[in-house]
N, C-alpha and C positions, 0 to 999 in steps of 0.2 A: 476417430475418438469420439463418443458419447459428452455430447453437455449435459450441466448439471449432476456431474460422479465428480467424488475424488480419490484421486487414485494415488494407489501406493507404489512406492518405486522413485528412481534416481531420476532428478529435475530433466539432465541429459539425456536419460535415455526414454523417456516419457513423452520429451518435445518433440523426437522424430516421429511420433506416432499421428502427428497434429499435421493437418492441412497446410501449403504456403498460402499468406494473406487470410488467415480463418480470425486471429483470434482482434477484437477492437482496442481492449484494453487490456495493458498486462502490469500487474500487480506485482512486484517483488520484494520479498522484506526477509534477502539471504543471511546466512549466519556472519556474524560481524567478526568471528576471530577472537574474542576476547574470554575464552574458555570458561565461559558458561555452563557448556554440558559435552558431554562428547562427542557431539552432533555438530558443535560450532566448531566447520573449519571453514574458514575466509575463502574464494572462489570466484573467479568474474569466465573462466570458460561456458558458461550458458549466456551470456551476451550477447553471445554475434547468432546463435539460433533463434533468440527471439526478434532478430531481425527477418528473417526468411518468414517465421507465421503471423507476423502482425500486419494487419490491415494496412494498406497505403494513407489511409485515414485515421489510421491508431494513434494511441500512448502510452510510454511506458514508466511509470511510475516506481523505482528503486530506493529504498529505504537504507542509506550509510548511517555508520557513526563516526563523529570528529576523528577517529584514528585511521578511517581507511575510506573515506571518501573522496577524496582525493584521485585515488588512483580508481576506483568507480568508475568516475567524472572520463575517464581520461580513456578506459574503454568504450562507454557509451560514446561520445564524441566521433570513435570509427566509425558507426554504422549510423546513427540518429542524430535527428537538429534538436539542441538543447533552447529548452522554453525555460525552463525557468529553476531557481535552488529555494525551494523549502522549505524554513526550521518548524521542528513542531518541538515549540518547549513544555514539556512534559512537567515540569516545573516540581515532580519529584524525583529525586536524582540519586546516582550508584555514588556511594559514599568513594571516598580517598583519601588516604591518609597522606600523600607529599603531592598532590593536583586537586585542581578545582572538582568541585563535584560535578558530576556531566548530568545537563537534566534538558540537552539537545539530541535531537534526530533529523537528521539530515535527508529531507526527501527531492530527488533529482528526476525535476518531468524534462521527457522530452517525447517529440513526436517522429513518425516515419518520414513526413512531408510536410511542406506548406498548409496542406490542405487536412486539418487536424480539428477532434471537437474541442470546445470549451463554453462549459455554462457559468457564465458568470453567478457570483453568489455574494452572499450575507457573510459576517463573520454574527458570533451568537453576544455580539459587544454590544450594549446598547451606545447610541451617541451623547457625548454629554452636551453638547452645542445645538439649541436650534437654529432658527434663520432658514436660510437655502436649504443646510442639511437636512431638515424635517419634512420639505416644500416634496422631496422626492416620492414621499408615502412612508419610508422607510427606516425606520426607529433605528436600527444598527448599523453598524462601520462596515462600510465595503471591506470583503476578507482581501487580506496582505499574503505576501509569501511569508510573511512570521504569524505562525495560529499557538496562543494562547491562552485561548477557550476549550482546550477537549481535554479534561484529566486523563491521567493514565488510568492502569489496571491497580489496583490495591487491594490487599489483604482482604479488605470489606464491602470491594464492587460488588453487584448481584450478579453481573456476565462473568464474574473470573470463573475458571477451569484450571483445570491441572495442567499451565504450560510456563514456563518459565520469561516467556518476551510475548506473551499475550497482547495484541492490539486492540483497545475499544472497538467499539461498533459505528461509534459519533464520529470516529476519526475515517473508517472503513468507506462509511455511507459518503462523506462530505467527498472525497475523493472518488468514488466512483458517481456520484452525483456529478462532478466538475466536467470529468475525463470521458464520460461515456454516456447517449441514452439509453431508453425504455428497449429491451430485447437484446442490446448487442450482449458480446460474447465476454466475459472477463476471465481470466486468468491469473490464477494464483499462483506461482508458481515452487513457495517456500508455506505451506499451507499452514502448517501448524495448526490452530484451535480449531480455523475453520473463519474466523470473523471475517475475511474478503467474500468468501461463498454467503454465510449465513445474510451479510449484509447487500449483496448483489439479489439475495432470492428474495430478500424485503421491499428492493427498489424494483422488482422486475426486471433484471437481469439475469442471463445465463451464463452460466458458469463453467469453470474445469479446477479444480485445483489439484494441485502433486504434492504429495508428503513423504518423505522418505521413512518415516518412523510408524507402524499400524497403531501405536498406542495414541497415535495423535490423530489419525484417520478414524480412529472411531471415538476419539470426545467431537471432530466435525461434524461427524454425519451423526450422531444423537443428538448436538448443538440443533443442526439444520433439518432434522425431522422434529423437532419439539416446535419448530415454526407454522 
């Protein structure tokens, strides 16, 4: 399989094409079941495959929502050591009329092994306390597993495209910044827009991602050539 393509076709039948141990980091932000569009049907059968191509050194990054995380959690657990649960409050939310509005995403790192990256980072908070706090160099709050600082997609962002669960770039970068360095391999493997690729070609990272729909395959790759 070719880094830096994305390819069109079924997440399952794509991943056999992939090396064992090739890819570093792997990126998933599957369809959540909550009938969105016709494309959203709920699925954890690609799990246990991205065990066989992830790096012994990898991470795999899976994006739930409060309705089906849970059971996620409970696949990844077979094959991966769970690092860590966290919320990206979105903080604008899918309206409801008898439940709270939901304006959480549930992101669940885990690694292949012990022996996994992690760059520590910045959240984009500034500190309101000096003292010690300031002494470090560093004006903002060590980032949490709770991030509150990356907007979503809106009506009026300048990166929105024509996709209905569009990921920022801010949010894209900050995670593959964390999860992976300069060159390794990332995988998308629920592509959509394309913001996992476009933002790994920004950080110097290489790429693959899989789309099942060509209408999304090509706002990607005109996204990721206008770079």
């Amino acid at each position: 399989m070719k880094i830096n393509t994305i390819y069109q076709g079924d997440c399952l039948e794509e991943m056999k094409k992939i090396d064992d141990n090739f890819i570093d980091l792997i990126i998933a932000d599957p369809p959540y079941g909550i009938k969105i569009d016709k494309w959203d049907i709920f699925s954890t059968e690609w799990i246990e495959e991205c065990y066989r191509i992830l790096k012994p050194t990898g991470n795999i990054c899976v994006f739930a929502g409060w309705s089906n995380v849970l059971e996620v959690r409970n696949v990844l657990l077979k094959y991966f050591k769970e690092r860590n649960w966290i919320i990206w409050d979105r903080i604008k939310g899918r309206g409801a009329k008898y439940n709270f509005i939901s304006t959480r995403e549930d992101i669940l790192w885990f690694s292949k092994s012990e022996n996994y990256t992690f760059n520590k980072t910045s959240s984009t908070i500034k500190k309101k306390t000096g003292g010690m706090g300031k002494k470090n160099g560093d004006e903002f709050r060590k980032l949490s597993n709770v991030w509150t600082d990356i907007s979503p997609i809106v009506p009026w962002s300048k990166e929105r495209v024509a996709h209905p669960t569009q990921k920022p770039l801010m949010l894209m970068e900050r995670i593959i910044k964390i999860f992976s360095n300069e060159n390794d391999i990332i995988l998308d493997l629920f592509s959509g827009s394309g913001s996992t690729s476009v933002a790994s070609k920004l950080l110097n990272r290489k790429y693959v991602g899989i789309e099942k729909e060509q209408e999304y395959v090509d706002i990607a790759n005109k996204r990721i050539n206008s770079i």
